[in-house]
PyMOL Python script that loads the backbone (N, CA, C, O; Angstrom):
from pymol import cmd

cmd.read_pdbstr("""\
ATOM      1  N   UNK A   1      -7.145 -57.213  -0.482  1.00  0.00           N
ATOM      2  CA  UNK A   1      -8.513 -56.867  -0.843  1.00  0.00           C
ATOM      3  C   UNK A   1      -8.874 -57.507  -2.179  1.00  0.00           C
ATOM      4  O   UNK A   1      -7.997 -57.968  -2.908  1.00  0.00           O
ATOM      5  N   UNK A   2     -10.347 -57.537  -2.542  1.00  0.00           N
ATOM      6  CA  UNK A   2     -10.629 -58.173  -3.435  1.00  0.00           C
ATOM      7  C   UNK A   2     -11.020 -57.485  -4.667  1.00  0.00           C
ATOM      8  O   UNK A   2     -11.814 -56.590  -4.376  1.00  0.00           O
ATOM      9  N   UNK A   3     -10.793 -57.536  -5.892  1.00  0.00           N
ATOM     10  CA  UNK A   3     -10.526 -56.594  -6.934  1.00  0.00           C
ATOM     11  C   UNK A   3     -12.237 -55.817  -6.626  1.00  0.00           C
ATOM     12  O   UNK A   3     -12.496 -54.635  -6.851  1.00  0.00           O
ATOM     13  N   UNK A   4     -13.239 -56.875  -6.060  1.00  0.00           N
ATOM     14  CA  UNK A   4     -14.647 -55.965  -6.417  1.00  0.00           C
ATOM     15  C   UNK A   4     -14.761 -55.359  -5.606  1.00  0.00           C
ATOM     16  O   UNK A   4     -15.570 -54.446  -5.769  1.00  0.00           O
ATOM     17  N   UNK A   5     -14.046 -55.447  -4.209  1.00  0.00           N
ATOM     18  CA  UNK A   5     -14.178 -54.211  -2.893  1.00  0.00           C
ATOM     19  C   UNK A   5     -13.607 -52.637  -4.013  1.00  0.00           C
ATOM     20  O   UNK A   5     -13.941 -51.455  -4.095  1.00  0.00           O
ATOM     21  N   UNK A   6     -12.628 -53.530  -4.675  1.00  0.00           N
ATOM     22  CA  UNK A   6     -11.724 -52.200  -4.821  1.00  0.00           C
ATOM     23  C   UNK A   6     -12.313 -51.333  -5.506  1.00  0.00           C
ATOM     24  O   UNK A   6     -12.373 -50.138  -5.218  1.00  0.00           O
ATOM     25  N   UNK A   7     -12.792 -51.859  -6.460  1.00  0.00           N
ATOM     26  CA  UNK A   7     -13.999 -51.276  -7.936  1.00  0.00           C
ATOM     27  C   UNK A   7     -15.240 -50.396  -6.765  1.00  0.00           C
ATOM     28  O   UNK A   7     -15.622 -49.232  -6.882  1.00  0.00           O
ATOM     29  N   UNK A   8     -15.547 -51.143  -5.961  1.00  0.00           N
ATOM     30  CA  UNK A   8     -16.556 -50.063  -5.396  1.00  0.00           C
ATOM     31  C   UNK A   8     -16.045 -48.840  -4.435  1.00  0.00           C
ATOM     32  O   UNK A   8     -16.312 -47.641  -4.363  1.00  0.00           O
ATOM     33  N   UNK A   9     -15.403 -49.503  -3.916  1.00  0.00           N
ATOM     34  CA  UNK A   9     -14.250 -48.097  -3.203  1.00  0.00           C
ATOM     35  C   UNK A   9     -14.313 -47.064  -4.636  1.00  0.00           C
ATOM     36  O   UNK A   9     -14.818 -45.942  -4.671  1.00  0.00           O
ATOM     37  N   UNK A  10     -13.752 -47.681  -5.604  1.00  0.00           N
ATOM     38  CA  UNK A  10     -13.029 -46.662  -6.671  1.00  0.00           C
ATOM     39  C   UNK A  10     -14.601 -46.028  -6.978  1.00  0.00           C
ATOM     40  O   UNK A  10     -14.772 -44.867  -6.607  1.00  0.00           O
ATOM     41  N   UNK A  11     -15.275 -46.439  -7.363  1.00  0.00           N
ATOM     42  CA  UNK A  11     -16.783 -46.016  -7.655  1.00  0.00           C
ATOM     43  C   UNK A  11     -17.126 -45.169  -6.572  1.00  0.00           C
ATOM     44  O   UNK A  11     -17.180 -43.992  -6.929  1.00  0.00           O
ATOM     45  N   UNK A  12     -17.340 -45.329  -5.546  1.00  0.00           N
ATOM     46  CA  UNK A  12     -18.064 -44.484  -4.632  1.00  0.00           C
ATOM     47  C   UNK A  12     -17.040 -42.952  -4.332  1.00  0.00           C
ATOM     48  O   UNK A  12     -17.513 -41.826  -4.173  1.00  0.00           O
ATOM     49  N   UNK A  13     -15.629 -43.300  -4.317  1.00  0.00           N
ATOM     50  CA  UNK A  13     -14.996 -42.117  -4.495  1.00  0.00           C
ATOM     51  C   UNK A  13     -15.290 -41.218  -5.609  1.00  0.00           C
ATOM     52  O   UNK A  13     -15.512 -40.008  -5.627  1.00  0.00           O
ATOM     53  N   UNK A  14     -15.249 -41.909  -6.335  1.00  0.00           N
ATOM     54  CA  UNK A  14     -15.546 -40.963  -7.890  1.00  0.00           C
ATOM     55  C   UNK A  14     -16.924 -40.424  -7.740  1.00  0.00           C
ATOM     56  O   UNK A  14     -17.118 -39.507  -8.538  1.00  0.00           O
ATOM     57  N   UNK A  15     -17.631 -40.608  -7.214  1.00  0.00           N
ATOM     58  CA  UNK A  15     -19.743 -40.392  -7.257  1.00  0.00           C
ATOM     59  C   UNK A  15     -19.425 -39.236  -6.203  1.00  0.00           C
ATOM     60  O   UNK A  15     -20.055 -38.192  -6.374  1.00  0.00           O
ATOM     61  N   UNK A  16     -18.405 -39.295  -4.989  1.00  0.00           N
ATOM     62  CA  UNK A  16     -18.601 -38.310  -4.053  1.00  0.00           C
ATOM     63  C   UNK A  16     -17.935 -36.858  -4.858  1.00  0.00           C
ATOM     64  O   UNK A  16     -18.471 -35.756  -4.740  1.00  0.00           O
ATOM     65  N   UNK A  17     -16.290 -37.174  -5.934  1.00  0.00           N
ATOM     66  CA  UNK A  17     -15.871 -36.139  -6.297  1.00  0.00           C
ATOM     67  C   UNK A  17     -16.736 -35.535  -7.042  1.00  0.00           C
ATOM     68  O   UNK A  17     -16.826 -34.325  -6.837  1.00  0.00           O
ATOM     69  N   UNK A  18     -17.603 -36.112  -8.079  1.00  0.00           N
ATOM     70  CA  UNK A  18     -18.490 -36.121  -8.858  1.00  0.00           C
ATOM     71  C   UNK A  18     -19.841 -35.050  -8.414  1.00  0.00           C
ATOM     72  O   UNK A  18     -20.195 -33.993  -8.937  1.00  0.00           O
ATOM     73  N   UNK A  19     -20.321 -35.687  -7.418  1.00  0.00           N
ATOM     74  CA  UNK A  19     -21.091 -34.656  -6.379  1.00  0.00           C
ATOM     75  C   UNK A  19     -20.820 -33.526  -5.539  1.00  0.00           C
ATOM     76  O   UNK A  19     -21.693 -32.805  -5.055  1.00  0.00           O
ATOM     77  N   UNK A  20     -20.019 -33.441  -5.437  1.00  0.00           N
ATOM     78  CA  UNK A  20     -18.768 -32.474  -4.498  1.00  0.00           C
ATOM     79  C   UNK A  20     -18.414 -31.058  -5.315  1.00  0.00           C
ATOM     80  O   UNK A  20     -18.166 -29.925  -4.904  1.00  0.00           O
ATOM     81  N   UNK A  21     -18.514 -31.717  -6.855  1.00  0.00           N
ATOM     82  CA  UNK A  21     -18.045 -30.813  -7.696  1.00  0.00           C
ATOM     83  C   UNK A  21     -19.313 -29.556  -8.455  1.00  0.00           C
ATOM     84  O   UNK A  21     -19.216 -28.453  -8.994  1.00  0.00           O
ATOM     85  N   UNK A  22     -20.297 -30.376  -8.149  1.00  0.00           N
ATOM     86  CA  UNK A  22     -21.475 -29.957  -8.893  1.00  0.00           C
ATOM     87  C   UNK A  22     -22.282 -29.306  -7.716  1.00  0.00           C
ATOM     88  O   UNK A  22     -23.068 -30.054  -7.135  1.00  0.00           O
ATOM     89  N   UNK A  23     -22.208 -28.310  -7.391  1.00  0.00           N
ATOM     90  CA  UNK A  23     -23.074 -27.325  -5.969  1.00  0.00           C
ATOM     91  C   UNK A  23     -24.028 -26.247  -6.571  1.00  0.00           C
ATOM     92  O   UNK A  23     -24.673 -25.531  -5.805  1.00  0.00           O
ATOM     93  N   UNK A  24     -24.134 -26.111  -7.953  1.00  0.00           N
ATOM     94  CA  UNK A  24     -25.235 -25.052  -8.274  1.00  0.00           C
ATOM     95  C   UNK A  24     -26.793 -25.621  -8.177  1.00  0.00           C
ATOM     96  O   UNK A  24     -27.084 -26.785  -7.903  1.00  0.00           O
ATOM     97  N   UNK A  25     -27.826 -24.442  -8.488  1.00  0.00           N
ATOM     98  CA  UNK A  25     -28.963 -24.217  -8.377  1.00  0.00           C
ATOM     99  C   UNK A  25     -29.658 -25.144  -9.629  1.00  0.00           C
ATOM    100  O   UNK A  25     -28.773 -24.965 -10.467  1.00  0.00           O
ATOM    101  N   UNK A  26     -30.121 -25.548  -9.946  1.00  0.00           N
ATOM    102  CA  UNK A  26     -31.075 -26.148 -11.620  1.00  0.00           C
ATOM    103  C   UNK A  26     -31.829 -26.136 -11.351  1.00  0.00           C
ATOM    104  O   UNK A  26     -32.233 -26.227 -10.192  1.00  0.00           O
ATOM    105  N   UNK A  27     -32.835 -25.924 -13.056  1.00  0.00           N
ATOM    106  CA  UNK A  27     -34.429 -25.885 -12.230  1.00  0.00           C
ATOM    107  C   UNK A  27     -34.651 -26.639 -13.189  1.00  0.00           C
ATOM    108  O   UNK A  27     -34.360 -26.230 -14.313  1.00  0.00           O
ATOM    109  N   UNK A  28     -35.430 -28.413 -12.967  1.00  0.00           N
ATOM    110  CA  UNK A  28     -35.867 -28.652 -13.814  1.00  0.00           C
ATOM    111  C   UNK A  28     -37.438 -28.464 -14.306  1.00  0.00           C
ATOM    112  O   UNK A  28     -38.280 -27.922 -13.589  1.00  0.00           O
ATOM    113  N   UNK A  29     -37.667 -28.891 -15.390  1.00  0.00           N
ATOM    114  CA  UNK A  29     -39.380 -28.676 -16.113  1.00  0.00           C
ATOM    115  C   UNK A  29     -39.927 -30.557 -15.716  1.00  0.00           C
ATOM    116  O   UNK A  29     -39.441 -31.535 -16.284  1.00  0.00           O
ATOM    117  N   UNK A  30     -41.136 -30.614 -14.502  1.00  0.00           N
ATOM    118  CA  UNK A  30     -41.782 -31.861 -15.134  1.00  0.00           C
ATOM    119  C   UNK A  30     -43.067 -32.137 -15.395  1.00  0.00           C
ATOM    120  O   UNK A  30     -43.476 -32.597 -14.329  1.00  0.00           O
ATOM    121  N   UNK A  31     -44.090 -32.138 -16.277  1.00  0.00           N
ATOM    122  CA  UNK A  31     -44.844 -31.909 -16.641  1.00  0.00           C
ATOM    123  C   UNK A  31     -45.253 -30.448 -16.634  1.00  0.00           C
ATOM    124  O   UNK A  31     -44.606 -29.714 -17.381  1.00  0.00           O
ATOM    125  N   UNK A  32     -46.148 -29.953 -15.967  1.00  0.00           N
ATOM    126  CA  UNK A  32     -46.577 -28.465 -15.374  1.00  0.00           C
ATOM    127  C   UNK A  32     -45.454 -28.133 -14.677  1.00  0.00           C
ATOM    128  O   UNK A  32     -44.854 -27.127 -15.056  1.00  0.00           O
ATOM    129  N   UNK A  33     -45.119 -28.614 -13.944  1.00  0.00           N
ATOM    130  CA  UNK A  33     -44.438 -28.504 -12.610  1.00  0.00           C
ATOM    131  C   UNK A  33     -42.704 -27.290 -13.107  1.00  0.00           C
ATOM    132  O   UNK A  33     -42.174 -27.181 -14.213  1.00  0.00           O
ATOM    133  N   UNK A  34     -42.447 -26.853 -12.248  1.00  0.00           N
ATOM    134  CA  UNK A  34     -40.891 -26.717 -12.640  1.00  0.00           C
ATOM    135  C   UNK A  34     -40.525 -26.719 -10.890  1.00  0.00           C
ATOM    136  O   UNK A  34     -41.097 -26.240  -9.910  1.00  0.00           O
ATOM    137  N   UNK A  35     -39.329 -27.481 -11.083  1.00  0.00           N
ATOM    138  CA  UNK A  35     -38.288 -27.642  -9.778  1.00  0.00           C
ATOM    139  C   UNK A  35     -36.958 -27.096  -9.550  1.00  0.00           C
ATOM    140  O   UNK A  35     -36.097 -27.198 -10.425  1.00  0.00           O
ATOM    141  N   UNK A  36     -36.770 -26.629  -8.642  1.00  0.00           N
ATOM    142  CA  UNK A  36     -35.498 -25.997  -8.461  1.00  0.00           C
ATOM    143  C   UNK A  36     -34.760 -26.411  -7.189  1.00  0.00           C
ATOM    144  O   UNK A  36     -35.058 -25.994  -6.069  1.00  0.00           O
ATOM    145  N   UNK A  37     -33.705 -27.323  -7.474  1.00  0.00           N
ATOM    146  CA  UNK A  37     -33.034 -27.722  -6.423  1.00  0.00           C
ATOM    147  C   UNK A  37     -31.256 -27.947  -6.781  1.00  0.00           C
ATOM    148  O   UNK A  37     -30.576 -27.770  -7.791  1.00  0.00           O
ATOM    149  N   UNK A  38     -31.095 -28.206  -6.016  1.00  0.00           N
ATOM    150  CA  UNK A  38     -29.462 -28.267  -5.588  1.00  0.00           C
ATOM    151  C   UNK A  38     -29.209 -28.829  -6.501  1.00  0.00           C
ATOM    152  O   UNK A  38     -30.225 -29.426  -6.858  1.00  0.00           O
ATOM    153  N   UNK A  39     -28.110 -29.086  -7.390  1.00  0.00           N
ATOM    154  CA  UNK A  39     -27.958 -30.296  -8.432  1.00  0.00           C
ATOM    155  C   UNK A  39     -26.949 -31.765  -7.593  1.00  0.00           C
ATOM    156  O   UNK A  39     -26.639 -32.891  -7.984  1.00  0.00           O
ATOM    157  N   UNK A  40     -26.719 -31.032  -6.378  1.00  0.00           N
ATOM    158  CA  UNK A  40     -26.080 -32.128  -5.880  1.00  0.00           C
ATOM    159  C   UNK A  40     -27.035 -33.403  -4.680  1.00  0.00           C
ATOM    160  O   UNK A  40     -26.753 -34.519  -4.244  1.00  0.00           O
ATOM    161  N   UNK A  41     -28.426 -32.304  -4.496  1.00  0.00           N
ATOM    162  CA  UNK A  41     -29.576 -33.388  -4.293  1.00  0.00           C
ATOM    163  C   UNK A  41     -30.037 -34.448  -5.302  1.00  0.00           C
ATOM    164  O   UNK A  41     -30.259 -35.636  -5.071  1.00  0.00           O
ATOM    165  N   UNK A  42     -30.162 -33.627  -6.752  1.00  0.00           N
ATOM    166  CA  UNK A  42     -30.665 -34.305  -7.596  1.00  0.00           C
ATOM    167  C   UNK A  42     -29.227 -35.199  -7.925  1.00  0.00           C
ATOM    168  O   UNK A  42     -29.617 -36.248  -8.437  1.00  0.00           O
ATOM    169  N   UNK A  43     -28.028 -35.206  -7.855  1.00  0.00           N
ATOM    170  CA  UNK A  43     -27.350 -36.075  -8.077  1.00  0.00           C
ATOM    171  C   UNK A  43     -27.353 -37.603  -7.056  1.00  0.00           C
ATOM    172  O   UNK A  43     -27.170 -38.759  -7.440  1.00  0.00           O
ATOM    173  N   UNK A  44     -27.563 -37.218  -5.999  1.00  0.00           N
ATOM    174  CA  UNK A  44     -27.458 -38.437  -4.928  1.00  0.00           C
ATOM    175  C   UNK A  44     -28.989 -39.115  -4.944  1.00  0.00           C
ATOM    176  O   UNK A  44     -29.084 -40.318  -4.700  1.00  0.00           O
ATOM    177  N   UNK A  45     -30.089 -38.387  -5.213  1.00  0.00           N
ATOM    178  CA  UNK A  45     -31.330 -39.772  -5.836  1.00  0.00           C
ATOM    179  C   UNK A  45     -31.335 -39.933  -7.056  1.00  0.00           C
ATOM    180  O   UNK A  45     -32.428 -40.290  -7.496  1.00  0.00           O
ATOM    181  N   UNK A  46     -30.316 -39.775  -7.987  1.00  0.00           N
ATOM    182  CA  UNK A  46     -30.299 -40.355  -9.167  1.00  0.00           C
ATOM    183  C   UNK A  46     -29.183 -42.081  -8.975  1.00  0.00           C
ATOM    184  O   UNK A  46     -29.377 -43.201  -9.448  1.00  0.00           O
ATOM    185  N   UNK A  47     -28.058 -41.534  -8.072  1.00  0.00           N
ATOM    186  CA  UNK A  47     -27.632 -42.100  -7.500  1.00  0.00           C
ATOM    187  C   UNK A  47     -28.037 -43.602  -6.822  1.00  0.00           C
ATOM    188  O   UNK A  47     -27.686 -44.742  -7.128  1.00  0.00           O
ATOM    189  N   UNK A  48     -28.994 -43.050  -5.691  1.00  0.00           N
ATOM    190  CA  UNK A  48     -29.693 -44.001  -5.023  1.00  0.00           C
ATOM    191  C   UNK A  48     -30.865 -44.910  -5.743  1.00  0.00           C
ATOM    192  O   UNK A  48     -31.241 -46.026  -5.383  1.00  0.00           O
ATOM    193  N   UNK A  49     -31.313 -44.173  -6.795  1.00  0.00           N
ATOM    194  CA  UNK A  49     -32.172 -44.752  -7.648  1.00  0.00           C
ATOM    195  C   UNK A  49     -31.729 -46.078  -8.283  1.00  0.00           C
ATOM    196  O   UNK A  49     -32.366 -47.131  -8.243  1.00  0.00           O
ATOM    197  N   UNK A  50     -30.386 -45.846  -8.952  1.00  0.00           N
ATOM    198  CA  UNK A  50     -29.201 -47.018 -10.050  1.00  0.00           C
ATOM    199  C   UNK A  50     -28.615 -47.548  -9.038  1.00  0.00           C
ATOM    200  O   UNK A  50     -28.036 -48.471  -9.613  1.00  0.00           O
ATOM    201  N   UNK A  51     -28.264 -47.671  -7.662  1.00  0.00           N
ATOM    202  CA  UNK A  51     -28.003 -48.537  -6.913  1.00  0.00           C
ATOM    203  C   UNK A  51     -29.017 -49.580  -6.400  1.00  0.00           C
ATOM    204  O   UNK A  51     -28.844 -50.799  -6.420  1.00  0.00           O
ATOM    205  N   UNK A  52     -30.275 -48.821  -5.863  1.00  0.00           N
ATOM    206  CA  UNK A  52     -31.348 -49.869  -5.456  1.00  0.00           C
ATOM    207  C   UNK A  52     -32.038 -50.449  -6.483  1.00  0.00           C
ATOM    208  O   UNK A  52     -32.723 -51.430  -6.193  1.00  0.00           O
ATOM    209  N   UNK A  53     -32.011 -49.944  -7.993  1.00  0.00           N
ATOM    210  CA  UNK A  53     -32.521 -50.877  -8.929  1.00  0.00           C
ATOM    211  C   UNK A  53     -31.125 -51.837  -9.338  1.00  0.00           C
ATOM    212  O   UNK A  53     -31.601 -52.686 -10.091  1.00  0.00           O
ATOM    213  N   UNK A  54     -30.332 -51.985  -9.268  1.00  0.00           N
ATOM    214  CA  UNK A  54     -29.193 -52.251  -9.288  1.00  0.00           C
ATOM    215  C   UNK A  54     -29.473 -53.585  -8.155  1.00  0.00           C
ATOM    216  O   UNK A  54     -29.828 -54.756  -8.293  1.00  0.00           O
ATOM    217  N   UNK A  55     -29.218 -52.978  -7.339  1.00  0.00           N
ATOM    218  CA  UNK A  55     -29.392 -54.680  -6.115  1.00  0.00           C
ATOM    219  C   UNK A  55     -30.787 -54.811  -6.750  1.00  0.00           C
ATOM    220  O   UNK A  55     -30.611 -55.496  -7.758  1.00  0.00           O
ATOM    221  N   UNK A  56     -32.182 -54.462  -6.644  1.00  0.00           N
ATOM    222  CA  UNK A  56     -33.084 -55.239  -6.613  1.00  0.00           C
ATOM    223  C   UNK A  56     -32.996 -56.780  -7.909  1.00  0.00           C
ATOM    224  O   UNK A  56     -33.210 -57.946  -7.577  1.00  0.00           O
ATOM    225  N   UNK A  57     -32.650 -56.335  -9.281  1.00  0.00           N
ATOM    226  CA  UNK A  57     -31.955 -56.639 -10.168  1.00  0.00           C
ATOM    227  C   UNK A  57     -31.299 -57.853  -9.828  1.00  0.00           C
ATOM    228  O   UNK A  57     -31.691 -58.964 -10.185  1.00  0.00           O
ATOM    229  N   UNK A  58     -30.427 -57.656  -9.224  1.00  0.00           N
ATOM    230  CA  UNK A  58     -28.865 -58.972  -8.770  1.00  0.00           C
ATOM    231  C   UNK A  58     -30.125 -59.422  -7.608  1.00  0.00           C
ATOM    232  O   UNK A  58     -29.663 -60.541  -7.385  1.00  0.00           O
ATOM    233  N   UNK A  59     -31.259 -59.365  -6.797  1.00  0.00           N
ATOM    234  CA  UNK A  59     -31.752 -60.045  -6.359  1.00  0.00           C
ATOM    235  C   UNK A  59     -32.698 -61.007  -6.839  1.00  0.00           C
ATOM    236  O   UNK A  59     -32.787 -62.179  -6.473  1.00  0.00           O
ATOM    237  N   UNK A  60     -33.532 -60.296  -7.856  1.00  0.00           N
ATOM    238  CA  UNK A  60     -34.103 -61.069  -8.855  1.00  0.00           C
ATOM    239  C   UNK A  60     -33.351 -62.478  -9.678  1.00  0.00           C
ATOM    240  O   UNK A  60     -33.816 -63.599  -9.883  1.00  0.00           O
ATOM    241  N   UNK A  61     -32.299 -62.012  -9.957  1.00  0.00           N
ATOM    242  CA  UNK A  61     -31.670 -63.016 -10.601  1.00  0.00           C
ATOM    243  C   UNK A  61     -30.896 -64.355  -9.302  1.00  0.00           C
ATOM    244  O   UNK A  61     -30.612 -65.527  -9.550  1.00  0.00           O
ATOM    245  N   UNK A  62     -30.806 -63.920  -8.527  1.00  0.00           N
ATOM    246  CA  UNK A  62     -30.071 -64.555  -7.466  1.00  0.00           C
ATOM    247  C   UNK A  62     -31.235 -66.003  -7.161  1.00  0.00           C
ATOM    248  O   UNK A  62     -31.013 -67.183  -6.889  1.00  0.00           O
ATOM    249  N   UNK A  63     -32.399 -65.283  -7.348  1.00  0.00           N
ATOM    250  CA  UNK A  63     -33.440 -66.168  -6.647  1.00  0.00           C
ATOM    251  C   UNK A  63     -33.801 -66.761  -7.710  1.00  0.00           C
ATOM    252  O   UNK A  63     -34.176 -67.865  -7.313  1.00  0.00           O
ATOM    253  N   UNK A  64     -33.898 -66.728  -8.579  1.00  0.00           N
ATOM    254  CA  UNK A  64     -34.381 -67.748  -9.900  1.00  0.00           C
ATOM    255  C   UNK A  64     -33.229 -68.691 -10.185  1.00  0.00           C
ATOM    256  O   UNK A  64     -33.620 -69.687 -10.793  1.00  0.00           O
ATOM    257  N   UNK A  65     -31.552 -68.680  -9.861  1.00  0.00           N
ATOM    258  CA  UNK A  65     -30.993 -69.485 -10.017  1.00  0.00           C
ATOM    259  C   UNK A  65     -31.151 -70.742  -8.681  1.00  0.00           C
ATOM    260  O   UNK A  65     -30.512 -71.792  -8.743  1.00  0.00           O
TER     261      UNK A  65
END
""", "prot")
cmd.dss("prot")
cmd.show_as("cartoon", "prot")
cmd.util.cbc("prot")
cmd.orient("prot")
């Protein structure tokens, strides 16, 4: 395998223990608003957020070279 498969294997294991571990209630404040959800919802679109800006990113740059 190739050291960067491995790095993401190792990454995505760690994000699941990471999430796995964290199962309570939070409520956050946003503007007016207050929210109360799982912290392990709010962990996986924080998640999905730094991955797809993440590729969009390495796509941007891909195409200008």
């Amino acid at each position: 395998m190739k050291a960067k498969t491995i790095a993401v294997i190792v990454l995505i294991v760690l994000a699941i223990i990471l999430i796995l571990q964290n199962t309570g209630v939070v409520e956050y404040s946003v503007l007016f608003w207050k929210i109360s959800m799982s912290r392990i919802i709010w962990l996986i679109l924080i998640l999905l957020v730094g991955f797809i800006s993440g590729y969009l990113v390495a796509m941007q740059r891909g195409q200008k070279q």
